[in-house]
N, C-alpha and C positions, 0 to 999 in steps of 0.2 A: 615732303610731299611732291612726286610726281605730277605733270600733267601734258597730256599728250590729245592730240589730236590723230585717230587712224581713219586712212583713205583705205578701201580695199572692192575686191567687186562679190557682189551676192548672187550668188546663184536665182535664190528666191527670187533678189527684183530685177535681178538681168541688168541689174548694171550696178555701177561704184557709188557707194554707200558713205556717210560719215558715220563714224561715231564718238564723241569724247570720253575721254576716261582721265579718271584722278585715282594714283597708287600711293597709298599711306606709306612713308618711310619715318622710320624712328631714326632719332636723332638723338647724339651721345652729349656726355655734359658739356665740350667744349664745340658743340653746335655742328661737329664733321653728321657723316651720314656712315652709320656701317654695316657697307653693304652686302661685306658675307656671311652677313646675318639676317639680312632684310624678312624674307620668306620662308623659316623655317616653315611656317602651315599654312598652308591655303587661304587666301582672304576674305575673311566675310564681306558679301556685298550689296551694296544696292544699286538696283536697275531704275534708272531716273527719268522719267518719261514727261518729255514738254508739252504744253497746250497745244492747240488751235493755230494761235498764227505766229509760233516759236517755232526752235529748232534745238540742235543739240548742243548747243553752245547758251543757249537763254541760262541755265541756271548758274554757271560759272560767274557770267556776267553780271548777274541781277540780286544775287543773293551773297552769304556768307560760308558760302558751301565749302570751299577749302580749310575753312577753319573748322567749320562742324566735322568735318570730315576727318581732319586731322583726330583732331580732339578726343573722337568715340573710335578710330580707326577702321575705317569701312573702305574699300574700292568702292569706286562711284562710275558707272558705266551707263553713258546718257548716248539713246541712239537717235537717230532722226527717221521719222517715218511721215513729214509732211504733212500736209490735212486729212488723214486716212482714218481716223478714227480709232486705228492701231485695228482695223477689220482690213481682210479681203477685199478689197474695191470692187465694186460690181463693173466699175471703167477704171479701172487702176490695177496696180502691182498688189500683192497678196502679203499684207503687213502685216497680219494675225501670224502666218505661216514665217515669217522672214524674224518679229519676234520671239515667239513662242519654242522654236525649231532650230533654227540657224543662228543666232543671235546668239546664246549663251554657248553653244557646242563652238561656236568660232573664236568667239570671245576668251573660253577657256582653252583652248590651244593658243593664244597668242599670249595670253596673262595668267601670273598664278590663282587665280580666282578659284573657292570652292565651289563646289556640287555639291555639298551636303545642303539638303533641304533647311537645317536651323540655322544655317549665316546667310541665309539668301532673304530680302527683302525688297518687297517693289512698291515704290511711291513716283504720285504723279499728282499735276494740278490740273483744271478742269476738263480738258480732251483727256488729259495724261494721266488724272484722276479718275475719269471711265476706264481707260485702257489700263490701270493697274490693278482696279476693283475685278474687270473683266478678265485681265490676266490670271489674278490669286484665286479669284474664285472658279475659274472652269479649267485651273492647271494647276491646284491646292499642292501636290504632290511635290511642286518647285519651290513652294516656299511657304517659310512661316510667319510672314507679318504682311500686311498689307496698310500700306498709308495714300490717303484720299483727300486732297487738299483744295477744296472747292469742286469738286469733281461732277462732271455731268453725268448726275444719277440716274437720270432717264430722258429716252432716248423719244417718246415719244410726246413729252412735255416739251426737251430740247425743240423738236423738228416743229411743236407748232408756234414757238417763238425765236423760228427762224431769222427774220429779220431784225432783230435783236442782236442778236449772234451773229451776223454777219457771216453765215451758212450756206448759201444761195447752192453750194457745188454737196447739197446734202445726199441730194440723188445719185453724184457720181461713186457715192461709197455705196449709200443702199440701198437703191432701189431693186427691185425683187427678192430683195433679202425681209424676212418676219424680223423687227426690230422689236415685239413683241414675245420673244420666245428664244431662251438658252440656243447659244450662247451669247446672243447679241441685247437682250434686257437683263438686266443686272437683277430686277427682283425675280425675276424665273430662274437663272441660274441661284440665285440664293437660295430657291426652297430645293434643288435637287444635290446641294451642298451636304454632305457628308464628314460634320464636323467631327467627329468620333475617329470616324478615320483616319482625317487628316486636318488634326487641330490649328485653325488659325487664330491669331490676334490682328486684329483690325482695327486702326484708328482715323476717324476721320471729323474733318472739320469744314466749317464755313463760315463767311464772313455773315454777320444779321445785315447787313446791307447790300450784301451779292441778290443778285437776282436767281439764282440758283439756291438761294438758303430752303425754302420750304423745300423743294424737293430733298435736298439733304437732310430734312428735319424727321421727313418720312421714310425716307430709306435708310437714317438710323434706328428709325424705330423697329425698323423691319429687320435690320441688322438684330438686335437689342433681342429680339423675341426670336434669334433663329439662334447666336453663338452667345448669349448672356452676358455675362462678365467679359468676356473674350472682345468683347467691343469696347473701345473707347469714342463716345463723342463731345470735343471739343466746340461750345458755342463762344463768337466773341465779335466783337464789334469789327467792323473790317466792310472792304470792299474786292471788286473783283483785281486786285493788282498785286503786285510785287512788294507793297509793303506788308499787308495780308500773309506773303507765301513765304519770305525770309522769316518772319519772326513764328510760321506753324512749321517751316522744316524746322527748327530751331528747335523748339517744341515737340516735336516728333523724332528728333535725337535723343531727346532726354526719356522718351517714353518708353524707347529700344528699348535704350541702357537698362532700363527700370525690369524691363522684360527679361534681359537678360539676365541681369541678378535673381529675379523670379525663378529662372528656368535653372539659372546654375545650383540654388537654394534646397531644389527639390532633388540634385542627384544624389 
């Protein structure tokens, strides 16, 4: 296993960017690495998107990721996009545009990373958990799972328990923007979701002791009644923290996997 830290500058945010990344390497019986072997195929990946008052480096740090990682073999590509909401700043750089756009096309020039839509996977926890819901469902096309780990399901419940949240800079991302209406509320982009087209599976969870749980409770429902089966939601005792997130990425390794046996099953 690889893991690297790249500095580079983004066009999108007009200046130099971090972002971390973990490369699955296989390893032979007597523990060498062999390398010219490493990438015969492209790597299935997951885009790992931090909360609120994280960065691109919280999941390395906090959790078991390198070993989940290893384990189901995934590239793991964690950006930093600040307190942005992973939206357009209304007073800020254009994060929607810098992920959704640049981000993956930069990213696969520098690493063997796939483009195919079925190895691509975007999970995130609470910001990271909006902006991956928000990413998979209004850019379905890029991928085929989506994971939601505590996630701020709505945005207008968020902003009136803003002081909770410790949000105060809510306005610098949207203010004049309708957080009410595709692409920026997650149950409006859900009803104009074209799962037929572009089949997702969606797993998400939350702690019953997060302050975010009902809203999750509801927007799985809402999930539930738009892609059926194709949702998974996980309920479990927990709170808003990193013991909570280690042990549902963990959990949502196993669920891929599951997926992927699923998917390989049927060709």
């Amino acid at each position: 296993m690889a893991f690297m830290t790249l500095h580079y500058f983004s066009n999108v945010l007009n200046k130099m960017t971090e972002v971390s990344a973990i490369i699955p390497e296989r390893r032979e019986a007597d523990g060498t690495v062999a390398y010219d072997q490493l990438h015969a195929q492209p790597l299935k990946t997951i885009w790992l998107l931090h909360g609120l008052s994280g960065d691109a480096t919280d999941w390395y740090r906090m959790t078991g990721l390198e070993r989940y990682a290893t384990e189901y073999g995934y590239a793991i590509i964690m950006p930093d996009v600040a307190r942005s909401f992973y939206n357009n700043m209304t007073s800020g750089p254009d994060y929607w545009r810098f992920i959704t756009e640049e981000l993956p096309h930069r990213l696969r020039q520098l690493l063997p990373l796939s483009d195919q839509r079925e190895d691509n996977v975007v999970i995130g926890n609470s910001m990271g958990g909006y902006g991956a819901l928000k990413w998979g469902l209004n850019c379905p096309q890029q991928f085929a799972h989506i994971v939601a780990l505590s996630g701020v399901v709505d945005l207008v419940n968020f902003y009136d328990k803003r002081d909770i949240f410790a949000m105060p800079d809510f306005d610098l991302v949207f203010s004049g923007q309708d957080i009410t209406r595709k692409p920026l509320s997650l149950a409006d982009t859900l009803v104009h979701l074209d799962n037929n087209k572009w089949p997702l599976s969606i797993y998400t969870t939350c702690g019953e002791e997060d302050a975010l749980y009902q809203q999750n409770v509801i927007f799985s429902q809402q999930l539930a009644d738009k892609i059926g089966s194709h949702h998974t939601w996980v309920s479990h005792p927990g709170i808003h923290d990193w013991d909570f997130w280690d042990q549902s990425l963990h959990e949502a390794f196993i669920w891929l996997d599951k997926e992927k046996e699923q998917h390989d099953d049927k060709k």
